[in-house]
N, C-alpha and C positions, 0 to 999 in steps of 0.2 A: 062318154068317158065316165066312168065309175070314180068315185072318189070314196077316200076311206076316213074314219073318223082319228082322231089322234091316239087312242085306246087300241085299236087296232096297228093302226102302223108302227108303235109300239109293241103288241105282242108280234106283228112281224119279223122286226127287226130285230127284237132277244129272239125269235124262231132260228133266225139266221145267223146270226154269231153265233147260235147255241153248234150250229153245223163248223164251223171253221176248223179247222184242226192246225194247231200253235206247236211251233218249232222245238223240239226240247231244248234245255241249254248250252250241249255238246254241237247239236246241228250248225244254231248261230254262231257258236265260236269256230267250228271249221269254214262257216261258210264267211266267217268274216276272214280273216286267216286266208281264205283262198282272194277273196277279192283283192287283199292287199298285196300279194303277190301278184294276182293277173297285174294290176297298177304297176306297180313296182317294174314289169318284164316290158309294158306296154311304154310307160315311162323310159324304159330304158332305150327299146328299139327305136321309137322318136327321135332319141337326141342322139343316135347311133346314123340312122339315117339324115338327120337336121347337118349334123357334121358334115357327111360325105358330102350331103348340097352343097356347104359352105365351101368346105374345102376345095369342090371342085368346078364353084364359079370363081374363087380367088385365084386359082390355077389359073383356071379360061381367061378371067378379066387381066393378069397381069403379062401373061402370053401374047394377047390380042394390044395392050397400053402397054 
């Protein structure tokens, strides 16, 4: 197993970040914008479907008692 000195794993690691390529400021703001919508639809069909559960053990249970 090769081991590397602290000077080294340092210029590594600037090598590599030097590589990343960062979001412009338009990207992040649509991409946050969309998240919160996906939440927002995903939140909504939950408590769209949570309902009908509800509803229609309250149905069942007071049919059945």
């Amino acid at each position: 197993m090769a081991t590397t000195n602290p000077l080294q794993f340092i210029q590594q690691v600037r090598s590599e970040v030097s590589k990343v390529v960062w979001p412009t400021r338009r990207e992040v703001v649509l991409t946050t914008i969309m998240v919160f919508i996906m939440s927002a639809l995903t939140a909504t069909f939950f408590f769209i479907v949570d309902l009908l559960i509800r509803t229609g053990l309250q149905a069942l249970l007071n049919y059945v008692g």
